[in-house]
PAMARVO-489293 format. One line per field, with one value per residue (C-alpha): residue number from 1; residue in one letter; x, y, z. Coordinates in nm, 3 decimals. Layout:
<mivexs>
num: c(NUM  ...)
residuo: c(a  ...)
xx: c(X  ...)
yy: c(Y  ...)
zz: c(Z  ...)
</mivexs>
This chain:
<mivexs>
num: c(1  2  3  4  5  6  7  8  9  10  11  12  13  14  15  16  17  18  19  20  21  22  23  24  25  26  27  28  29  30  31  32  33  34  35  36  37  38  39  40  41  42  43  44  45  46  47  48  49  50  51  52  53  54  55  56  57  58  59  60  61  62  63  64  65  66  67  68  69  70  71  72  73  74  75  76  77  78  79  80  81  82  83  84  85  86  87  88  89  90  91  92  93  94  95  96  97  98  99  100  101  102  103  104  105  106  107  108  109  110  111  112  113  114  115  116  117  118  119  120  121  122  123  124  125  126  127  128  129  130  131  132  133  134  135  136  137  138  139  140  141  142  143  144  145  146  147  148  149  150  151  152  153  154  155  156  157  158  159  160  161  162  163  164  165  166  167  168  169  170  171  172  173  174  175  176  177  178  179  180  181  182  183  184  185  186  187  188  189  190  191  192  193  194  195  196  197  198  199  200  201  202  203  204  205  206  207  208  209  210  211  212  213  214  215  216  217  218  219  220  221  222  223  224  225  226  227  228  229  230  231  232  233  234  235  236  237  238  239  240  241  242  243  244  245  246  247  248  249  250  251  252  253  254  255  256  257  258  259  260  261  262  263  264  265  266  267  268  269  270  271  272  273  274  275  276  277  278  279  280  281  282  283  284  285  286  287  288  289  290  291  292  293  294  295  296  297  298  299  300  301  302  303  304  305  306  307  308  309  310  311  312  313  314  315  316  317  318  319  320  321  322  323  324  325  326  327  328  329  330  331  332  333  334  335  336  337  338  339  340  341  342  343  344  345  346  347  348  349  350  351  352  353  354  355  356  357  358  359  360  361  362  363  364  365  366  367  368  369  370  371  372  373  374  375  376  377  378  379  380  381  382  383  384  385  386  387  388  389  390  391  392  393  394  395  396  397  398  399  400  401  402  403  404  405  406  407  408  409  410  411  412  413  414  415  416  417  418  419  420  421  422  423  424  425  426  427  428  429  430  431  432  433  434  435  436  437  438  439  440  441  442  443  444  445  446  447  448  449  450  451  452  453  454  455  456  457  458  459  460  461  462  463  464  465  466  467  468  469  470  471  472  473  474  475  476  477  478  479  480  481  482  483  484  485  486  487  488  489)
residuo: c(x  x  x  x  x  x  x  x  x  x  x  x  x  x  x  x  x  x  x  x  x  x  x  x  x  x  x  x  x  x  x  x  x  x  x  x  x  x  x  x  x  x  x  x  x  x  x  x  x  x  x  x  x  x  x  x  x  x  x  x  x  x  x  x  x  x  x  x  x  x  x  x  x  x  x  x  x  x  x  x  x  x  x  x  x  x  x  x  x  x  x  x  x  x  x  x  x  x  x  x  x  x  x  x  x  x  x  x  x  x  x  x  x  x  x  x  x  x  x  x  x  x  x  x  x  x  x  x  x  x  x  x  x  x  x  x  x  x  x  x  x  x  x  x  x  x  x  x  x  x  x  x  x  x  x  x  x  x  x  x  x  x  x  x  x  x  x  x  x  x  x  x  x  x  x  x  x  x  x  x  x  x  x  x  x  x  x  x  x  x  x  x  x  x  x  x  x  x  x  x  x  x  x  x  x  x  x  x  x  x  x  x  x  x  x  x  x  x  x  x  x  x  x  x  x  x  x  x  x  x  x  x  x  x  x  x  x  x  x  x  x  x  x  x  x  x  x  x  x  x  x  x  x  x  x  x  x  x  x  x  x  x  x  x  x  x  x  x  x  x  x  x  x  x  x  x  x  x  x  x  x  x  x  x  x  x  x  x  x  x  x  x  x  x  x  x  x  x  x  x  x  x  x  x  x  x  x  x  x  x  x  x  x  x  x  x  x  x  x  x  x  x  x  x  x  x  x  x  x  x  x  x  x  x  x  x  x  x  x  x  x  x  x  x  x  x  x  x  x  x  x  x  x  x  x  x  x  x  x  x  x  x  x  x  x  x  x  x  x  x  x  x  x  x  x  x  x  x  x  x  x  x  x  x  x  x  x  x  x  x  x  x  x  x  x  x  x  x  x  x  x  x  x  x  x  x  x  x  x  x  x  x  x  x  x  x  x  x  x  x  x  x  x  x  x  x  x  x  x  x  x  x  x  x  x  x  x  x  x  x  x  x  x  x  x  x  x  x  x  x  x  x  x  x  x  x  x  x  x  x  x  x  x  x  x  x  x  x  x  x  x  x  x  x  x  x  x  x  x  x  x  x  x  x  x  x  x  x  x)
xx: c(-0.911  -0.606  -0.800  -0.733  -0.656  -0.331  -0.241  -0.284  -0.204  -0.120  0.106  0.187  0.502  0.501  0.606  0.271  -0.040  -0.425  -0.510  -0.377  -0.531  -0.468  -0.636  -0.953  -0.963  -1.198  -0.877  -1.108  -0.852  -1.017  -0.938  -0.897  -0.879  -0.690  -0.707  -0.468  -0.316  -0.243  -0.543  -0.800  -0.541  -0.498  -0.907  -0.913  -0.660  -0.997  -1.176  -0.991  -0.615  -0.656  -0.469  -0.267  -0.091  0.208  0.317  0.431  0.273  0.426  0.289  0.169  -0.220  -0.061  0.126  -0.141  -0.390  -0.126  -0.083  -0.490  -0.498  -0.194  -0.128  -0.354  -0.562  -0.975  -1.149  -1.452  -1.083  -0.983  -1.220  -1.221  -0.861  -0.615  -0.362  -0.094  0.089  0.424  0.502  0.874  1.055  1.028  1.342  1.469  1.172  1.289  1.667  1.467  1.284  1.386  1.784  1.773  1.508  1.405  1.750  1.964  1.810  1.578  1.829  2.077  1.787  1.684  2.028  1.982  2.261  2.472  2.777  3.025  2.884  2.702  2.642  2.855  2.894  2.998  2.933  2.629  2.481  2.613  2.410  2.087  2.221  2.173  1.835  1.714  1.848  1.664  1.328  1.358  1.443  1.120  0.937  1.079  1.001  0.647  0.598  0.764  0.527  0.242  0.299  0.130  0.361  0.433  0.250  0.320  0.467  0.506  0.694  0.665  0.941  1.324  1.165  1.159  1.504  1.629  1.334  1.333  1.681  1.596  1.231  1.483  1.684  1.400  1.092  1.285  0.962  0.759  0.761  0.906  0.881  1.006  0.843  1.069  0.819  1.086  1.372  1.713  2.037  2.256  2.563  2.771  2.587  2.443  2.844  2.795  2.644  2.896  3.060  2.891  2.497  2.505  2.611  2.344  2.013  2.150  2.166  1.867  1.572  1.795  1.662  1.337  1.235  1.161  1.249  0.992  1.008  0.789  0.969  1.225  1.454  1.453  1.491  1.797  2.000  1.924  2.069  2.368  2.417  2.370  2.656  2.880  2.866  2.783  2.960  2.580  2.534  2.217  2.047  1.751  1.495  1.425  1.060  0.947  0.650  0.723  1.127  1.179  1.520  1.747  2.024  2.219  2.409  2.596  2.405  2.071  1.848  1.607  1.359  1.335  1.026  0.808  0.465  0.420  0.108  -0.167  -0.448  -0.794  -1.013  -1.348  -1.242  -1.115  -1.349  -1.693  -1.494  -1.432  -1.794  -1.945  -2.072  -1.721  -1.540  -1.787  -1.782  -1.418  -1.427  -1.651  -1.399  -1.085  -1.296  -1.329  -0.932  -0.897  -1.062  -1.310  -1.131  -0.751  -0.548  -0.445  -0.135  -0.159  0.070  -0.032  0.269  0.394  0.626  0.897  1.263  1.250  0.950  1.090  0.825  1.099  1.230  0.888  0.815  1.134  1.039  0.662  0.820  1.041  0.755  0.595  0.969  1.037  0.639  0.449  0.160  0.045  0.045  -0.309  -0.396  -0.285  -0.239  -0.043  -0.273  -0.005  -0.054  0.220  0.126  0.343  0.592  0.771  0.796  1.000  1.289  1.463  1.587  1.196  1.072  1.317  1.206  0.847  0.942  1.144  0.836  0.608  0.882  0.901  0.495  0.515  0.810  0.597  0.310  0.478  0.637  0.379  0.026  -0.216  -0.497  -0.698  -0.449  -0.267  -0.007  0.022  -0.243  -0.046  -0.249  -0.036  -0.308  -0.380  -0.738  -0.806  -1.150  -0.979  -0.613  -0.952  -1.084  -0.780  -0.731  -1.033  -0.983  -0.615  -0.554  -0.164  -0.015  0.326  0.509  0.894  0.999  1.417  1.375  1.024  0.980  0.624  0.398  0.042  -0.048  0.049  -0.144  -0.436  -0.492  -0.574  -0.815  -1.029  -0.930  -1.251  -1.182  -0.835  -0.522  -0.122  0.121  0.457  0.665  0.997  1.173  1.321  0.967  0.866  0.553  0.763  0.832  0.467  0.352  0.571  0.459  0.209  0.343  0.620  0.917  1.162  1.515  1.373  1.675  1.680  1.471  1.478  1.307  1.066  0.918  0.933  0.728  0.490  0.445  0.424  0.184  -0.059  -0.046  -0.165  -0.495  -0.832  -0.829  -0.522  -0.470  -0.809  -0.714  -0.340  -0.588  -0.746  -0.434  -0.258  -0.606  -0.570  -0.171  -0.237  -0.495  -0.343  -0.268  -0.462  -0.385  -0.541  -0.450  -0.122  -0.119  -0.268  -0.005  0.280  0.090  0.067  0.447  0.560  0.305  0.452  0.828)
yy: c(27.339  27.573  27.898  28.221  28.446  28.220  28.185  28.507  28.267  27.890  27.749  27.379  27.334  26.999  26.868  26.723  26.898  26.843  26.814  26.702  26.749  26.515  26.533  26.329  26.183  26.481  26.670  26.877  26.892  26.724  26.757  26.507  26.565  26.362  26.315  26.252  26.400  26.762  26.808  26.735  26.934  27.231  27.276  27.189  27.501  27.721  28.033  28.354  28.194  28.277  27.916  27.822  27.552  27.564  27.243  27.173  27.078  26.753  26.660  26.827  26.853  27.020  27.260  27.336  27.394  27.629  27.840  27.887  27.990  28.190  27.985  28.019  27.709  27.780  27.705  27.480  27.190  27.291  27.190  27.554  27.582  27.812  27.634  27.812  27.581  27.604  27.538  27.452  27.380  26.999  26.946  27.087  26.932  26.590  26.659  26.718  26.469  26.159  26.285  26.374  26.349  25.994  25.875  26.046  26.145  25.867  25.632  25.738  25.768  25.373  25.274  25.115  25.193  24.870  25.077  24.900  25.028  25.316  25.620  25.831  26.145  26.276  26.594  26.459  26.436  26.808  26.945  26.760  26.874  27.250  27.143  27.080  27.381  27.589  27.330  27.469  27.812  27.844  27.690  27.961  28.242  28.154  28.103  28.428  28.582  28.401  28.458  28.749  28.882  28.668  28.345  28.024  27.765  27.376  27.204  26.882  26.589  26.514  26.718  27.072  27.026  27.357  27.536  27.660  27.835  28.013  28.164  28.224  28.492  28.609  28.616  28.641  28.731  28.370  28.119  27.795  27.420  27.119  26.769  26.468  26.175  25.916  25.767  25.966  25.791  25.692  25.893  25.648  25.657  25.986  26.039  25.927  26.237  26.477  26.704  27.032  26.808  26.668  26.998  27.160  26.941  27.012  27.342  27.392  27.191  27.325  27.721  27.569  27.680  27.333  27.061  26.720  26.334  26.037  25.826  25.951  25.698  25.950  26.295  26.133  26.046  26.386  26.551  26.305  26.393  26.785  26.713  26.485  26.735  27.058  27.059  27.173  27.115  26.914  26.922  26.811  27.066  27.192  27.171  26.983  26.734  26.652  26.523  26.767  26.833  27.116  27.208  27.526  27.574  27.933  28.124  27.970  27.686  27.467  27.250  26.908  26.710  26.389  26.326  26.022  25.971  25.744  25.601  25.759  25.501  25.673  25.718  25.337  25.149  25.347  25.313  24.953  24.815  25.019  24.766  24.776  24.656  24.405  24.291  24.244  24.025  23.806  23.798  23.731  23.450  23.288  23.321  23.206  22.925  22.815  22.755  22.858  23.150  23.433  23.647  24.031  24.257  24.573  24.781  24.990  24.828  25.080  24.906  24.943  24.766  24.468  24.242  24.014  23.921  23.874  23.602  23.442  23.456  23.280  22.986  22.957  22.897  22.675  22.434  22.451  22.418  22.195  22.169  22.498  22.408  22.404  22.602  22.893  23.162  23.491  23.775  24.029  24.360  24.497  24.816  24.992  25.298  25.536  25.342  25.615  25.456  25.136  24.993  25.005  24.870  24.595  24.532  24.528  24.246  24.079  24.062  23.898  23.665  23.511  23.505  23.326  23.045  23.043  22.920  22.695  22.531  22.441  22.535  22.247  22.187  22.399  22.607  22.908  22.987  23.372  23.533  23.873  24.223  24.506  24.725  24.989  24.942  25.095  24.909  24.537  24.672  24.710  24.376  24.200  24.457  24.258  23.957  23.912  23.672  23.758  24.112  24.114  24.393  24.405  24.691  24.753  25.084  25.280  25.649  25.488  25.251  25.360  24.996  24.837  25.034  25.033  24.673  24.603  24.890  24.733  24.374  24.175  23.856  23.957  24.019  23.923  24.181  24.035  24.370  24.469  24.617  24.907  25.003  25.336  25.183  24.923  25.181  25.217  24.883  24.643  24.476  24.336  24.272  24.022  24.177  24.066  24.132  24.240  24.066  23.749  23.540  23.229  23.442  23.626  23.251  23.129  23.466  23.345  23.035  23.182  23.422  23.142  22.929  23.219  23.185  23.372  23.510  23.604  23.726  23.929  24.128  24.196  24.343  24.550  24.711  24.744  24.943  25.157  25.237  25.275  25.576  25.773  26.040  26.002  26.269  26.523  26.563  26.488  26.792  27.012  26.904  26.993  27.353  27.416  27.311  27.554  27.810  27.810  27.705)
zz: c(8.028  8.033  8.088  7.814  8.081  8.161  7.759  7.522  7.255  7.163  6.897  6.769  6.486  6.364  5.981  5.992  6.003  6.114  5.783  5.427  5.050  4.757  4.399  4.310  3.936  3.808  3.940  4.243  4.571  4.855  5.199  5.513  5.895  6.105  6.510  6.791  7.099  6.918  6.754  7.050  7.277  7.046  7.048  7.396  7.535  7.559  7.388  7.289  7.277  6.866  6.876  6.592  6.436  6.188  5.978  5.598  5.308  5.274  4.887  4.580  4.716  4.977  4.827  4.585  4.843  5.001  4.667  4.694  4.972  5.016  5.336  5.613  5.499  5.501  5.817  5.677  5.618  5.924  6.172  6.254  6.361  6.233  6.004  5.838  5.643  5.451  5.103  5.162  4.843  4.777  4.725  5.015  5.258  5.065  5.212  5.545  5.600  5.430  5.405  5.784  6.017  5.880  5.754  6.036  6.340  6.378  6.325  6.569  6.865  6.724  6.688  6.344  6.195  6.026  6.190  5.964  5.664  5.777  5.796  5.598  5.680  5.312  5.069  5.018  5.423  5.443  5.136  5.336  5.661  5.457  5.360  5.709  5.901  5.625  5.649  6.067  5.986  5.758  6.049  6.314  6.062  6.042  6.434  6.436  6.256  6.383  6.706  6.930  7.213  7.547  7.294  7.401  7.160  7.157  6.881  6.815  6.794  6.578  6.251  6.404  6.669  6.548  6.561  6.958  6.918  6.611  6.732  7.056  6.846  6.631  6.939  7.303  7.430  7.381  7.547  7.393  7.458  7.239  7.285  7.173  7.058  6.988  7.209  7.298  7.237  7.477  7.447  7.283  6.999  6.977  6.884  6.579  6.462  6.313  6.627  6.460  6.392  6.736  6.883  6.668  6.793  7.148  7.149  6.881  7.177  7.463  7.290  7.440  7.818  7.847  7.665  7.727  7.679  7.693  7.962  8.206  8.037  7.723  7.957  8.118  7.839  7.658  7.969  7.952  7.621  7.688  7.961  7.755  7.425  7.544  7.841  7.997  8.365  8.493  8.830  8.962  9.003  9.357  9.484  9.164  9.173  8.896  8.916  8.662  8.565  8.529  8.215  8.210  7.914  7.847  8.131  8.026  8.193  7.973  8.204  8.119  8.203  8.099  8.019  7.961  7.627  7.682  7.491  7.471  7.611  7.535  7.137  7.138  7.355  7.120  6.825  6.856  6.854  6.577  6.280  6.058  6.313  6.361  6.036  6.034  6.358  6.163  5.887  6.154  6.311  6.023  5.888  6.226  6.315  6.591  6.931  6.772  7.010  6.871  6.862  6.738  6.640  6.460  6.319  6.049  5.883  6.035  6.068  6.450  6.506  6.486  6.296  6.130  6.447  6.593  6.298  6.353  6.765  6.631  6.438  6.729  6.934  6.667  6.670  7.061  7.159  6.924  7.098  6.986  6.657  6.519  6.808  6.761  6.531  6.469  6.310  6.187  6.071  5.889  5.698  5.450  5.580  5.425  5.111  4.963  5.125  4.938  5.259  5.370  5.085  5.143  5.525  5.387  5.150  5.394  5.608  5.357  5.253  5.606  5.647  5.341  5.473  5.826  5.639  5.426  5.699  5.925  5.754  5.709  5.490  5.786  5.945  5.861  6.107  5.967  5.892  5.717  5.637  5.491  5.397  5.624  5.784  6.147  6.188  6.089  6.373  6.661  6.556  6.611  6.945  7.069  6.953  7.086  7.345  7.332  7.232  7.056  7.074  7.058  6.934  6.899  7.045  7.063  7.235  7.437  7.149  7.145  7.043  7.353  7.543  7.320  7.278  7.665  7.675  7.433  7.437  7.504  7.722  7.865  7.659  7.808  7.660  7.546  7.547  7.471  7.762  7.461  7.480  7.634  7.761  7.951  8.192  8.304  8.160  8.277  8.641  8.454  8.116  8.032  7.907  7.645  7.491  7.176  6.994  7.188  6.924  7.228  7.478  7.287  7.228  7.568  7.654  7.383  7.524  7.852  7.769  7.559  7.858  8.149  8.339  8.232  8.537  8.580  8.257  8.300  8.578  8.440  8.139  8.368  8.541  8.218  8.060  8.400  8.343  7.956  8.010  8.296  8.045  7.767  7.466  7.561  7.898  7.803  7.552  7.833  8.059  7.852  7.813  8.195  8.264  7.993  8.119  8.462  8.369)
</mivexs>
């Protein structure tokens, strides 16, 4: 508990908030809380820090429940927090979002990009480009005004990268730290970026006092890029438990740190064995088959994920190892993402369409070989958690992946991980998981195989040190963590 005598006051910016509002068909707006890391942290910092979290109404319940309440959303949606949340143009968060932060940024710190065809960096990138410096301006305005003198605030991830410089020239006085949730480019390829963007996110999280990532792999190549661009100078920092490091850019010095997220075993572990997921074991059992091995993989169906590849890696395994045929089967769940998109919507197709050829393939009268879910459905994603006997997940690139460290924490007879080594969660997982080129189709099969053919015991006890690695920080320690380092930065 990060005491209020330490902290007047605590902020969180992130484009999404701790709660969203959509219509019902008698036209009443409803409202729906959501969980993780922030929102057990945020009510976690302690009594009288008048905590408060900024984010954007990101659809028309949204906005309308903004307009009724002039903002500051009512406490009985809230959970009791404060939520101010902004009714930014839609056009211009559409530019934001989708035109940058989804469509730029997070391609670049993937690498995604088809680079002989993209991106292009036309008239139309720089009216979006517009669109999200004024998205991050209206974010700093509102901490601005939020905040109470000396406050501390924490934005979140690629959305808000601006947002630390600009509360730096309106607010001097707070203090400031950015967390980055998804990978950092090498610098190669964080070149790509037109001169005055990439000089712009730089210089926007390096406004922060400190700057944090999920794996030192991600701190080190933001520093290399702060070097390579800016021109910044990077040191270690002296006397630092944490191997914290040091950039100084134009007379000022950002920290950089990690804190690496885990999963909440307590949430996962009493979640897992109430009756609906129960009742979807039951169901998987039966898709299944009695005495078949499974393979899970639980995704969004988010381009660096990697689930085509991973079906191409399964009928790999099904070709190069036919004994497993019959006896095994993939349980995949692939659910929808920003659908908005067209190249998404493609992926998502893509996906089904290979399912579909897997099946026809090699199914039988009384096996499946791909058993495909795409819609979303928490309680079915823990049944397969604890039915798994194999964990795929081979990401391209992935800032840490919650799901591989959530399926050995509730796995029920022993799980083997098959991870990619692009993984964040490789860096803590990885003695005990078996790592893959995440585009080496070959490999990712032999792994399978490999991973099928372990020992219970064995693969019990790899389950148990992976559950012990996977909740070493668990969200809200990890929120609390990033709160002290700022405190005392």
């Amino acid at each position: 508990m990060v005491a209020a005598s330490h902290v007047s006051q605590v902020l969180v910016a992130s484009n999404r908030g701790p709660v969203s509002y959509s219509f019902a068909e008698d036209g009443s707006l409803g409202a729906r809380r959501g969980g993780g890391g922030l929102v057990s942290g945020l009510s976690a910092v302690g009594p009288g820090t008048d905590a408060v979290w900024v984010c954007a109404a990101l659809g028309e319940g949204d906005r309308a429940a903004v307009r009724r309440a002039d903002g500051l959303l009512p406490a009985e949606d809230t959970g009791g927090q404060r939520v101010r949340m902004l009714d930014i143009p839609a056009e211009t968060f559409a530019h934001a979002y989708n035109g940058i932060a989804n469509s730029v940024l997070w391609f670049v710190h993937h690498m995604l990009y088809q680079t002989p065809l993209e991106p292009v960096f036309d008239t139309g990138f720089e009216e979006r480009w517009a669109a999200y410096e004024a998205y991050n301006a209206a974010f700093a305005r509102a901490l601005a005004d939020e905040a109470a003198e000396g406050a501390v605030v924490l934005v979140q991830d690629y959305h808000l990268a601006l947002v630390p410089e600009l509360l730096r020239r309106l607010r001097p006085d707070l203090r400031t730290g950015h967390f980055s949730h998804t990978p950092w480019a090498p610098t190669a390829y964080y070149r790509i970026l037109p001169d005055a963007a990439a000089t712009a996110v730089l210089r926007g999280i390096l406004g922060a006092d400190r700057a944090a990532f999920l794996t030192r792999r991600w701190a080190e190549a933001f520093a290399a890029c702060c070097a390579d661009v800016l021109g910044a100078t990077v040191e270690p920092a002296e006397a630092s438990a944490d191997d914290e490091l040091l950039i100084t850019h134009e007379g000022r010095t950002t920290r950089v740190g990690v804190h690496g997220l885990g999963a909440d075993a307590a949430f996962l572990r009493e979640r897992a064995h109430r009756a609906d997921v129960e009742e979807r074991m039951a169901a998987l059992r039966e898709r299944i088959g009695e005495g078949r091995r499974t393979i899970v993989r639980v995704d969004r169906t988010e381009l660096s994920k990697n689930i085509v590849r991973g079906l191409h890696a399964y009928r790999r395994l099904l070709t190069d190892f036919p004994h497993w045929r019959e006896r095994v089967v993939h349980v995949a769940f692939a659910y929808p993402s920003r659908q908005d998109l067209a190249v998404y919507r493609d992926y998502t197709a893509e996906v089904s369409r290979l399912a579909d050829a897997v099946n026809a393939e090699f199914g039988t009268a009384g096996w499946t070989p791909v058993v495909l879910h795409v819609e979303d459905d928490f309680a079915r994603s823990l049944a397969a958690y604890r039915l798994a006997d194999v964990a795929l997940v081979n990401p391209i690139r992935d800032g840490m992946n919650l799901v591989a460290k959530e399926v050995p924490v509730v796995s029920d007879h022993g799980c083997a991980l098959v991870l990619s080594r692009e993984a964040g969660a490789a860096a803590e997982l990885g003695e005990d998981a078996l790592l893959v080129n995440p585009y080496d189709v070959g490999a990712t099969a032999r792994a399978l195989d490999e991973a099928l053919s372990v020992a219970p015991e064995a693969r019990t006890q790899a389950t148990k040190r992976l559950a012990a690695a996977a909740t070493a920080l668990p969200p809200r320690a990890w929120f609390l963590a990033q709160l002290r380092a700022l405190s005392e930065a």
